[in-house]
C-alpha positions in Angstrom: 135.2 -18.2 -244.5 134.4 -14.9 -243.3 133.8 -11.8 -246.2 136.2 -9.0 -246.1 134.6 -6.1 -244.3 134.5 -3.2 -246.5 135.3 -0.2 -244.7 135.4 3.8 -245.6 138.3 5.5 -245.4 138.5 7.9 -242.1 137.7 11.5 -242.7 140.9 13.5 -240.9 138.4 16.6 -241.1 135.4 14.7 -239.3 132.6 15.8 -242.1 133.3 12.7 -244.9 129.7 12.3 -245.4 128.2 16.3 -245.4 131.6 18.5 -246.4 128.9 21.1 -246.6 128.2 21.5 -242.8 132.0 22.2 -242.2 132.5 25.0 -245.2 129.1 26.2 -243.8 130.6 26.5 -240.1 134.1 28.2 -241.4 132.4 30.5 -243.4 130.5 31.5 -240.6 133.4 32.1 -238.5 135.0 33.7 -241.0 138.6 32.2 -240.7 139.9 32.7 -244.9 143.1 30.0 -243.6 140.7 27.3 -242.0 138.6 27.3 -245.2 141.1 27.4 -247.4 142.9 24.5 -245.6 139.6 22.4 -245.7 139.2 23.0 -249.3 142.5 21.9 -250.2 141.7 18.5 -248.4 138.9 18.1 -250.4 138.6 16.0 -253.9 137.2 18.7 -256.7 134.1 17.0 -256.4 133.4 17.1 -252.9 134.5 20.9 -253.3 131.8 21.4 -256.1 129.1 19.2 -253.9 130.0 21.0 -250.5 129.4 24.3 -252.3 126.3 23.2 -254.1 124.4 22.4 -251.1 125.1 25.6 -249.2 122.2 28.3 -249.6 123.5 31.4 -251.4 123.7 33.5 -248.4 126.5 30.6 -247.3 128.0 30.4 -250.7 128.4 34.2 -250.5 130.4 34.1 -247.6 132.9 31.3 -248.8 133.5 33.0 -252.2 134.1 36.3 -250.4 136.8 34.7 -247.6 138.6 33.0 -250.3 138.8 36.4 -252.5 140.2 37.9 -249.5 
């Protein structure tokens, strides 16, 4: 008998594996719905690791687009 193949669940937003290079990008581009949108998709955790690994300069820039 064959094992079962354990597979990931697909990532609608294309960034399962480095959240932080997407919020990174929207921020950038400075679309508040986009980012808000991407957030929402996010678990709370992937939120808290996506915003942990931007430098503060990026962090910055979310916090402000969201205030908005």
């Amino acid at each position: 008998m064959t094992e079962p193949i354990d597979l990931e669940p697909i990532d609608e937003a294309g960034t399962h594996d480095r959240p932080w290079e997407e919020l990174s990008r929207l921020a950038e581009q400075g679309d508040a719905g986009h980012l808000e949108e991407f957030l929402s998709d996010l678990s709370t955790g992937d939120q808290a690791l996506a915003l942990s690994r931007l430098d503060e300069s990026h962090r910055v820039q979310v916090l402000e687009r969201l205030d908005a």
